[in-house]
TORGUDO-879894 format. One record per residue: x, y, z of N, C-alpha, C in turn. Coordinates in steps of 0.05 Angstrom, whole numbers, padded with zeros to 5 digits, always signed. Layout:
# TORGUDO-879894
XYZXYZXYZ
...
This chain:
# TORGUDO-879894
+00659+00904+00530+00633+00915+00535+00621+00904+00560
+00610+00916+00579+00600+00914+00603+00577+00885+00599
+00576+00871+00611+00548+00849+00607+00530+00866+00625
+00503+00859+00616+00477+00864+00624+00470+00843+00651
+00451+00850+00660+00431+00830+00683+00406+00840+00671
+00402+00808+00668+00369+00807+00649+00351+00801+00674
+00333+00817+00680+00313+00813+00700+00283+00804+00675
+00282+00776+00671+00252+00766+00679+00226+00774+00690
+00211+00788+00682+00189+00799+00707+00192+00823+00723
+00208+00836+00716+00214+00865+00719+00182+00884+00724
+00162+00879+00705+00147+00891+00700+00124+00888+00734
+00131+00866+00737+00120+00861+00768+00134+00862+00788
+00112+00852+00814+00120+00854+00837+00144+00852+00847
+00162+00828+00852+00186+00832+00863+00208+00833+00836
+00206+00832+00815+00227+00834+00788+00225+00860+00789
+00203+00879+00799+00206+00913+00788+00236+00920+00816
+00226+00903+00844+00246+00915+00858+00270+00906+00858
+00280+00878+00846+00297+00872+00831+00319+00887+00821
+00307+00901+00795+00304+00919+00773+00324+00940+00785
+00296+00948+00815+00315+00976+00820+00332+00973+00843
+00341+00951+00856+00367+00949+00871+00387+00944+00848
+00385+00932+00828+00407+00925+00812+00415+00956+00797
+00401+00977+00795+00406+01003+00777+00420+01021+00798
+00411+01019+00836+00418+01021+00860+00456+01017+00854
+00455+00994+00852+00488+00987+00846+00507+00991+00821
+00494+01003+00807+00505+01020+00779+00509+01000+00764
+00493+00971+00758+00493+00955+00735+00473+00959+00718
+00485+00954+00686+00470+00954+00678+00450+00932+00666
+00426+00944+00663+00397+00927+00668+00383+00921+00641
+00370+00897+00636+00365+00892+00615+00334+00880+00625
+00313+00887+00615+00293+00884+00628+00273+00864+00605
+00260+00845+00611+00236+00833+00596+00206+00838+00603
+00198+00844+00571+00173+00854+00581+00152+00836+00557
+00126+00830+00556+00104+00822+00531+00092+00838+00524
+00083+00842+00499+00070+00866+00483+00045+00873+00494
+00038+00850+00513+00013+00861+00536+00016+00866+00563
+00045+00865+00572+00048+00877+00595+00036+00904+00606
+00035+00917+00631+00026+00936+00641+00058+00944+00646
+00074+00971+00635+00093+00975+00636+00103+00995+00663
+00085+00995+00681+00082+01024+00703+00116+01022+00713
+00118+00994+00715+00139+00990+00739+00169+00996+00728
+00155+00993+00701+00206+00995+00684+00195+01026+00676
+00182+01035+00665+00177+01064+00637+00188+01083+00660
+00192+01083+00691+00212+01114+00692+00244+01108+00691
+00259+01085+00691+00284+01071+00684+00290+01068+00659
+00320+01070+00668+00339+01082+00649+00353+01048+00638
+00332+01031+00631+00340+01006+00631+00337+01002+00603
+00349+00972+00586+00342+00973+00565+00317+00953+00561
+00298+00951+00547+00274+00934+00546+00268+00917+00517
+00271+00898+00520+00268+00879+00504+00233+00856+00504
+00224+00847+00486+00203+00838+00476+00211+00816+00478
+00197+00789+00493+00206+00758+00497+00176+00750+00509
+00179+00725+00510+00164+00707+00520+00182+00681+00542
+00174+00676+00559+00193+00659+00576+00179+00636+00563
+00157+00635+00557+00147+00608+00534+00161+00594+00517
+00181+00625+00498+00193+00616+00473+00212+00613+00485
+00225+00592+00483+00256+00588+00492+00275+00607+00457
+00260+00613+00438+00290+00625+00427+00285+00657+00432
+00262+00667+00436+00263+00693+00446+00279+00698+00468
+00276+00681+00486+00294+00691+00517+00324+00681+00510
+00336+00672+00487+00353+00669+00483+00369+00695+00475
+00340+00703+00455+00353+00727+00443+00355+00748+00458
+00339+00747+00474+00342+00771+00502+00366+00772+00518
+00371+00744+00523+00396+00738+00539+00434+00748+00531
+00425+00752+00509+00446+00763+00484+00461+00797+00501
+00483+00782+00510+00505+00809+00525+00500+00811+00551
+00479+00784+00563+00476+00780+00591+00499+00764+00599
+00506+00772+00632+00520+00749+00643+00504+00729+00665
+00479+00749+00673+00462+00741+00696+00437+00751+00692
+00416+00718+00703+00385+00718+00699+00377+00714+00717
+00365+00737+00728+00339+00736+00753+00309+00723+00732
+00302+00700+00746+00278+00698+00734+00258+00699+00762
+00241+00728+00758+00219+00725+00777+00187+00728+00765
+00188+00714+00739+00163+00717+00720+00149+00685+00738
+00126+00698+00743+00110+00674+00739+00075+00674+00743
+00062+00662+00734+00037+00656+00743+00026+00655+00769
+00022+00684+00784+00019+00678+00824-00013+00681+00827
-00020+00661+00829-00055+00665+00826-00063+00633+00849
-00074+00631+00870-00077+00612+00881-00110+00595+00861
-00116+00617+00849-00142+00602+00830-00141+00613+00802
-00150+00600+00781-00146+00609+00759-00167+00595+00734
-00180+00610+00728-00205+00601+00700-00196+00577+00698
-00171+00564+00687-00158+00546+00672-00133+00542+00684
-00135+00521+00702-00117+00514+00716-00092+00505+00705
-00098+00494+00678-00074+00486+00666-00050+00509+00661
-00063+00531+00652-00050+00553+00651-00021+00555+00670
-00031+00550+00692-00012+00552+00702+00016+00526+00713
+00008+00515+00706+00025+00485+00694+00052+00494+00665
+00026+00505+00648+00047+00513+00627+00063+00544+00631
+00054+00558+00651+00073+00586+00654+00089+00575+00673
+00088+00566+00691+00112+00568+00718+00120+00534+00720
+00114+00519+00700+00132+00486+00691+00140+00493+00662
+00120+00501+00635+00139+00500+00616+00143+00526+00612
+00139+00548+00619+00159+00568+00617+00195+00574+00635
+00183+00559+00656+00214+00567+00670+00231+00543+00653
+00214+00516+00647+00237+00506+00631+00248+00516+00603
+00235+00524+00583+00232+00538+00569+00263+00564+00563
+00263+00572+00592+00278+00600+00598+00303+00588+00606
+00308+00559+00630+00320+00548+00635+00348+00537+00611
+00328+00528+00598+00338+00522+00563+00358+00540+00546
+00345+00558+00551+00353+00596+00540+00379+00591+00545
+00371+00596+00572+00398+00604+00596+00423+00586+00595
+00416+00556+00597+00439+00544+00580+00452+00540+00561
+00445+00551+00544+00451+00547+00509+00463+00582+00515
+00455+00592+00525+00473+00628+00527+00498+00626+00537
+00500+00601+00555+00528+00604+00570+00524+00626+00596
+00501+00633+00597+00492+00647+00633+00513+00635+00659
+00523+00660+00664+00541+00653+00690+00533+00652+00713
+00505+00661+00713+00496+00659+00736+00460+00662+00731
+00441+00642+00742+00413+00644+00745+00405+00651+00778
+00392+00659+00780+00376+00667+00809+00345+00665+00800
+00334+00636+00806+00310+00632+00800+00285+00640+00821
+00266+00644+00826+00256+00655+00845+00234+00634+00844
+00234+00619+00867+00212+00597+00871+00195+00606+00892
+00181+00589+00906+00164+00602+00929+00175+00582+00952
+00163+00598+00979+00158+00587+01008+00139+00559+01006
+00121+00559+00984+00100+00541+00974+00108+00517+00970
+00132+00519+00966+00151+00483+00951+00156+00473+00973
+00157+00489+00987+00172+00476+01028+00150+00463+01034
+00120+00475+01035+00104+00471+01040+00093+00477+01067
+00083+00474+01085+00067+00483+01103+00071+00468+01138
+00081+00478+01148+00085+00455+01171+00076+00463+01198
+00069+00489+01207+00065+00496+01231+00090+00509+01246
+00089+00494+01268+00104+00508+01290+00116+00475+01296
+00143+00483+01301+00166+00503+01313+00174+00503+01271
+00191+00527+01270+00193+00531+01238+00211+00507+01233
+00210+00509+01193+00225+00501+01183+00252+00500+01169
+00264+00483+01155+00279+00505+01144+00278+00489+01108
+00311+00503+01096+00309+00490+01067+00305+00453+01061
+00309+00439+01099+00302+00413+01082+00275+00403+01091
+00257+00408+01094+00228+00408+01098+00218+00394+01070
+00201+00372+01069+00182+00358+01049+00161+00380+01040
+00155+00377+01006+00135+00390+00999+00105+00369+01006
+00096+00388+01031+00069+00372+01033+00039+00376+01032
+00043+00386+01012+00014+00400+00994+00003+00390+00973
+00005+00355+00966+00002+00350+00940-00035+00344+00952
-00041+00346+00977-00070+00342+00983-00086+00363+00986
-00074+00387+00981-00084+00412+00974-00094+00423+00937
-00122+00429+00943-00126+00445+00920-00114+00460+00916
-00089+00468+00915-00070+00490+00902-00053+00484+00885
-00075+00498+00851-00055+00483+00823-00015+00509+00832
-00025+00541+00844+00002+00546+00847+00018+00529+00863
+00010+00530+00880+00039+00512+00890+00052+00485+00890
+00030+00470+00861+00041+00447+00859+00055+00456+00833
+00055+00471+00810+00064+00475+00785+00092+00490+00798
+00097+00510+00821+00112+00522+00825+00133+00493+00843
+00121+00479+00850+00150+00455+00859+00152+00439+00838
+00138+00430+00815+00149+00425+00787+00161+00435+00777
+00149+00465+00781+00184+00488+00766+00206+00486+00783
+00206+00475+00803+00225+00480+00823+00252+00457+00815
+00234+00430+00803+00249+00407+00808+00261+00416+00773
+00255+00419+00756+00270+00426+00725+00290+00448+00743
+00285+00470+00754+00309+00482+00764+00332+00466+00774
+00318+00449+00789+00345+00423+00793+00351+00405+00771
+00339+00395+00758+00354+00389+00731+00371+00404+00713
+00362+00428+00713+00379+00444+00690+00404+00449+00715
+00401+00453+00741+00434+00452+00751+00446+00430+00751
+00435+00398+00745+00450+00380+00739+00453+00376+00716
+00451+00393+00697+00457+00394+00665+00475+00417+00668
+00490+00429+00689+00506+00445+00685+00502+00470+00681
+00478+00484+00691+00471+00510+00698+00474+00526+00722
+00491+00541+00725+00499+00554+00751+00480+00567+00762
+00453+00555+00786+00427+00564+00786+00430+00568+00816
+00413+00576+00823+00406+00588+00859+00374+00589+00854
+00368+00582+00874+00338+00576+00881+00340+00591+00897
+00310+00611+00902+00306+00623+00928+00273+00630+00926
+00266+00621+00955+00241+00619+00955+00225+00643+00986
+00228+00661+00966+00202+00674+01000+00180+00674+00989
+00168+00680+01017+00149+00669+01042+00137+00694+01032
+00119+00700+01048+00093+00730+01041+00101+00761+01042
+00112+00763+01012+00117+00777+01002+00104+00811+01007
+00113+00829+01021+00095+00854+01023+00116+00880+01018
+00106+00910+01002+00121+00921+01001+00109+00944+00978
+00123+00964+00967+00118+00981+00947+00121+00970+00918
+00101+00975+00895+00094+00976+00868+00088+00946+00861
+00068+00942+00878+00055+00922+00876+00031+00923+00861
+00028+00931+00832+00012+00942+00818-00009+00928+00809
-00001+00903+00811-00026+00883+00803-00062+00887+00814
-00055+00880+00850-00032+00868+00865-00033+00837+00864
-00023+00830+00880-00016+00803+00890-00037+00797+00910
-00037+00767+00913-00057+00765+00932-00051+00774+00954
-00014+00781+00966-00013+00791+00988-00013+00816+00989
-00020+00842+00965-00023+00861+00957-00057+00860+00968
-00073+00847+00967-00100+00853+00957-00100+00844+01000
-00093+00827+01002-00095+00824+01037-00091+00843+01042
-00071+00856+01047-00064+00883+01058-00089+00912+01048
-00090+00902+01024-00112+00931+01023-00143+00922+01038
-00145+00893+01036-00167+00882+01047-00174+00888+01083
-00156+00900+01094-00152+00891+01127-00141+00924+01124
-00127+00934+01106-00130+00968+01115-00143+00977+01103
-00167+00969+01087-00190+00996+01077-00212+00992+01100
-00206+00971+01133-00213+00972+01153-00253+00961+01142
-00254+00946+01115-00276+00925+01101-00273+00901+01122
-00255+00894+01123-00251+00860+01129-00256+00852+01167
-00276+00842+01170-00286+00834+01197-00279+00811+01201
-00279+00793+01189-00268+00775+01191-00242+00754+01187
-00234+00741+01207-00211+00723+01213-00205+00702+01215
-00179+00683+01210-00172+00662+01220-00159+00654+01231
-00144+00640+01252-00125+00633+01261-00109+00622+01245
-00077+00632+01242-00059+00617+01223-00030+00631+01233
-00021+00613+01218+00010+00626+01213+00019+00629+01194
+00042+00662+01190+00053+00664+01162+00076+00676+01170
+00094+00682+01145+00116+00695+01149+00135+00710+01131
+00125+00741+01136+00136+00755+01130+00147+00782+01124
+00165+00781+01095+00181+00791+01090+00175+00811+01064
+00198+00838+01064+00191+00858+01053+00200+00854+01027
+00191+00873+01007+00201+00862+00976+00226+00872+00969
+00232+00895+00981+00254+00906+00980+00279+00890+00995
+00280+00872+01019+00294+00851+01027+00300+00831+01009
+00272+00820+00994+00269+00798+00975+00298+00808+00947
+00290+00828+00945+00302+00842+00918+00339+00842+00928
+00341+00857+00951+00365+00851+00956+00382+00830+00955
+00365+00806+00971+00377+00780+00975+00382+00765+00947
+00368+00771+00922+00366+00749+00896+00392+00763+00889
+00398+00788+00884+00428+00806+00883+00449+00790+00893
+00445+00789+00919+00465+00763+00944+00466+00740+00929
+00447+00728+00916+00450+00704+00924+00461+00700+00887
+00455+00721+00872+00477+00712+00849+00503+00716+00853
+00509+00745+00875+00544+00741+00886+00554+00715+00899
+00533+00707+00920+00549+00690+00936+00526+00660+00942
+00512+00663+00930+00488+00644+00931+00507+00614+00918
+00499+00593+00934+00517+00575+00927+00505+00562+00900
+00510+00543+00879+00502+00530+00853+00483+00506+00866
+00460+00507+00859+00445+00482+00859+00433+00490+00894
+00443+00504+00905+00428+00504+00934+00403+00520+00933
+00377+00520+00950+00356+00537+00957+00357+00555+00980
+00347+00579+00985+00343+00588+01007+00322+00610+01007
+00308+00599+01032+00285+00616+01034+00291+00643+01043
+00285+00665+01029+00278+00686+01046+00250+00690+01055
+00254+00706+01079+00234+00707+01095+00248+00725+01117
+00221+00742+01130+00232+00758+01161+00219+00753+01185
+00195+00758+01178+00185+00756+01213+00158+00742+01211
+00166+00712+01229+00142+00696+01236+00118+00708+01256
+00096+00709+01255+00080+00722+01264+00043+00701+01260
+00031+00706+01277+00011+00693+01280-00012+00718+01264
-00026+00706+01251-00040+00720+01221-00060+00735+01242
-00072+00729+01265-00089+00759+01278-00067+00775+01288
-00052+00766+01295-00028+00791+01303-00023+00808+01278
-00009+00798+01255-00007+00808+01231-00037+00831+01221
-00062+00817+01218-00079+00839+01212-00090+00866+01226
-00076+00846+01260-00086+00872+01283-00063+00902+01267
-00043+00891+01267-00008+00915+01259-00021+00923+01237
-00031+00911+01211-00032+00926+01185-00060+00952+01200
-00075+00942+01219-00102+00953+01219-00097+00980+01236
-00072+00977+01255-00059+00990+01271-00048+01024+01255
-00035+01008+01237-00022+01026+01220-00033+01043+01206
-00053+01022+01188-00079+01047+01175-00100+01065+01189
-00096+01061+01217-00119+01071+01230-00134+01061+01225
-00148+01031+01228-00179+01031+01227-00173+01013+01245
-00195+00996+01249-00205+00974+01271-00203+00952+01248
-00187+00929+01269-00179+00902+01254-00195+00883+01251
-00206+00859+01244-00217+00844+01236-00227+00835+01266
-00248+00832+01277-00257+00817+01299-00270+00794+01300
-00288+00781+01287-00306+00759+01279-00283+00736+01271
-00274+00719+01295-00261+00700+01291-00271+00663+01272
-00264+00664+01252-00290+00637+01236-00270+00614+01234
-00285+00596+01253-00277+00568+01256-00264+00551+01227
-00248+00544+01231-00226+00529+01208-00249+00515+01187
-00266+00495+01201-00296+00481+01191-00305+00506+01168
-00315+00523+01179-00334+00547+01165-00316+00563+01138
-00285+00572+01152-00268+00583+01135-00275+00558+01115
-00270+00542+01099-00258+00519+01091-00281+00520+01068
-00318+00509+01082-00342+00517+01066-00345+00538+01054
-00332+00569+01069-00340+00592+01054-00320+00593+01024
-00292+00578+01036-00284+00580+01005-00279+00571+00983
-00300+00536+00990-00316+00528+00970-00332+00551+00962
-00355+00562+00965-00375+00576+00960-00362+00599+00939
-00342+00611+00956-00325+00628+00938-00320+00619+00915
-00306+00592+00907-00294+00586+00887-00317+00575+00862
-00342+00558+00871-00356+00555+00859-00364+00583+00846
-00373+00601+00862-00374+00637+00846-00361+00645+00833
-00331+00638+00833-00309+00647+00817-00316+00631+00786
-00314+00605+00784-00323+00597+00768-00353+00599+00744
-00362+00609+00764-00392+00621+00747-00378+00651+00737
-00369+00667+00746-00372+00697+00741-00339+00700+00733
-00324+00691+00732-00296+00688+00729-00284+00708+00736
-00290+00721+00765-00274+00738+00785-00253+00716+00797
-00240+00728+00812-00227+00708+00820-00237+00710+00850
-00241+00686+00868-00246+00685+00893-00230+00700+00914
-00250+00713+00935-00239+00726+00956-00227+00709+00975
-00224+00676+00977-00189+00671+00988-00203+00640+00975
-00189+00623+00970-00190+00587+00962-00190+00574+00983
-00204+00548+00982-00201+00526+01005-00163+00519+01005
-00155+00521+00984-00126+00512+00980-00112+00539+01009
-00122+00562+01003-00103+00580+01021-00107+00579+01048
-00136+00566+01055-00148+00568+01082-00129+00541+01087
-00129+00526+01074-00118+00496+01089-00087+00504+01088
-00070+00521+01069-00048+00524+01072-00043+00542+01107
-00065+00564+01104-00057+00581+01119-00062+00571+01161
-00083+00541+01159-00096+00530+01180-00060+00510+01174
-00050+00506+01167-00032+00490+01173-00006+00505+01184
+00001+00526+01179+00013+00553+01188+00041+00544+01165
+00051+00566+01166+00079+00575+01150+00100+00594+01166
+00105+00577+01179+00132+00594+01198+00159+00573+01185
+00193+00594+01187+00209+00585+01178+00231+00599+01184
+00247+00581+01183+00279+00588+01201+00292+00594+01167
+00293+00616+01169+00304+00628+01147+00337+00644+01155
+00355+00621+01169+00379+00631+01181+00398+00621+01163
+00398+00602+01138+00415+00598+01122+00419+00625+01096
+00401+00640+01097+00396+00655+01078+00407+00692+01090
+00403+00685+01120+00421+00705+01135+00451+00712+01133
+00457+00671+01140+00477+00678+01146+00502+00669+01127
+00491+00653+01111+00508+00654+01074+00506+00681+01060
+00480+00690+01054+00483+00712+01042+00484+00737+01050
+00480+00742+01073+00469+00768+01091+00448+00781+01078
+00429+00765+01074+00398+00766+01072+00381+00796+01093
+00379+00810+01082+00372+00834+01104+00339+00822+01108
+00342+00846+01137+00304+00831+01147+00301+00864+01161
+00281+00878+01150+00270+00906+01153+00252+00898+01177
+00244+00921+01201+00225+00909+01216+00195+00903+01197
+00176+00889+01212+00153+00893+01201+00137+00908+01194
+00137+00926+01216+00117+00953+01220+00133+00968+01203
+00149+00975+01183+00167+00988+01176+00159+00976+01144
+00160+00956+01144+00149+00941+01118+00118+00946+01119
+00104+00934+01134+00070+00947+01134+00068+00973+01119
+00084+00991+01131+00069+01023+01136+00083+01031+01107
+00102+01017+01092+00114+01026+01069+00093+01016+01048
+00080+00986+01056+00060+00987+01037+00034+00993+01025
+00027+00990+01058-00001+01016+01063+00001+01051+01044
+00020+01052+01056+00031+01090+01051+00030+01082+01021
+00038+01067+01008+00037+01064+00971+00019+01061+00964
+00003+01043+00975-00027+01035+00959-00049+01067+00971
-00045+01079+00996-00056+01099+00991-00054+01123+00965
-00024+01120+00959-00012+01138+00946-00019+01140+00923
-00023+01114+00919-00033+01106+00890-00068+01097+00880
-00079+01099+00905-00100+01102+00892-00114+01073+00906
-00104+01058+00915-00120+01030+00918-00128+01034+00945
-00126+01049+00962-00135+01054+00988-00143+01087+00992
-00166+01090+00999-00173+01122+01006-00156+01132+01026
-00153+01161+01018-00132+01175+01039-00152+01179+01060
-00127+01192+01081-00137+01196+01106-00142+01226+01108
């Protein structure tokens, strides 16, 4: 009987495109979902769907049942959150949790999906996979819980789990349903609202590349190694000028000093905490994003043949969706 590929987080952002490169290649797909999921992204696939929790380590066991391979791209992506702990226990004891699963199944292959976040932040000239995580002086509970999950990922491959780490960088692309915070940027800078700017650096890459490469990297992705995907480094007013380009409107002009960014999102966050919206960006993202995120993402090229879509080609695919769907007014 054929084994399955259990996609983790299917129901989201990069696990839905996951999902559908792997159905792309005529495997068959075994998808996890919670009885409170939003199901938009699996219900038109011809996949099978199972009820788990990455919490319960014997549910994802039981899910794992006629799998040979686990994409895990479930996790808690919120740079602020009511209850910070929350996310300590989804993306530290859930991936261990699933980790657990995965070894007691006899899984031949994991493809864990970490972030650009664990590298941490360095500026210019880029980095690459051996870069220090240097954000433990940042208010950001994600990306310190997500290099906690990172390091149990290295434990469970020194307990003998055939695991691959792979971590991109700013994620942009189609059925981003949530969205993401890099979902909500993009609608933020093309509903042509957002006047204002910062100087920074980021880098990236399309979801549909992301999705391909975790495919790669369970074929040929080495055991115990990381690699970042990522595509095109770019300076963040260049980046909002192209998204603003694309949607037709006028891009952000009001350039705000690193000082001011920094105060406003205190202010923000104290608001978030009164009204329990979530803040329109964190002191954690402004200091990530004032420190810049550029990265030599050539090990992930050239081990896995990591594809890299142009930008403007990635932009206009995600723009054109969120119009399509409703989160951006048509033209």
């Amino acid at each position: 009987m054929e084994k399955k590929k259990l996609v983790l987080g299917a129901t989201g952002f990069i696990g839905s495109a996951v999902m559908r490169e792997l159905l792309k290649d005529g495997e068959a797909v075994k998808v996890v979902a919670r009885k409170s999921s939003n199901t938009a992204n699996i219900d038109p696939y011809d996949v099978e769907k199972v009820y788990a929790d990455m919490m319960d380590s014997d549910s994802m066991k039981k899910a794992l049942e006629g799998c040979d391979t686990l994409y895990i791209t479930a996790a808690y992506f919120a740079h602020w959150a009511p209850d910070p702990r929350k996310l300590y226990e989804t993306n530290v004891g859930g991936t261990k949790a699933t980790l657990q699963a995965a070894l007691e199944a006899g899984i031949e292959k994991v493809v864990y999906t970490s972030t650009n976040n664990t590298i941490g932040a360095h500026g210019s000239p880029p980095v690459d996979e051996t870069a220090d995580f240097n954000q433990w002086d940042i208010d950001d509970d994600y990306s310190k819980s997500k290099y906690l999950a990172e390091i149990e990922a290295y434990k469970y491959g020194a307990r003998g789990l055939p695991i691959v780490i792979v971590n991109p960088t700013f994620v942009v692309g189609t059925n981003d349903i949530r969205p993401t915070p890099s979902g909500r940027m993009i609608i933020d800078v093309a509903s042509g609202k957002e006047a204002l700017y910062m100087d920074g650096r980021t880098n990236i890459i399309d979801v549909d590349d992301v999705a391909r490469g975790e495919i790669l990297a369970a074929k040929k992705g080495r055991v115990g190694e990381r690699y970042i995907f990522g595509g095109t480094n770019v300076n963040v007013p260049e980046f909002y000028k192209l998204i603003a380009d694309i949607a037709g409107v006028e891009p952000p002009k009001i350039k705000v000093p690193y000082s001011i960014a920094l105060l406003a999102g205190h202010a923000f966050v104290a608001k978030a905490k009164r009204t329990g919206i979530p803040p329109f960006v964190t002191p954690g993202e402004i200091m990530i994003g004032h420190r810049g995120e550029w990265y030599d993402c050539s090990k992930a090229h050239n081990e896995l043949g990591l594809p890299s879509t142009p930008l403007p080609e990635t932009i206009k695919k995600a723009v054109d969706w969120f119009r399509e769907n409703g989160y951006l007014s048509k033209k």
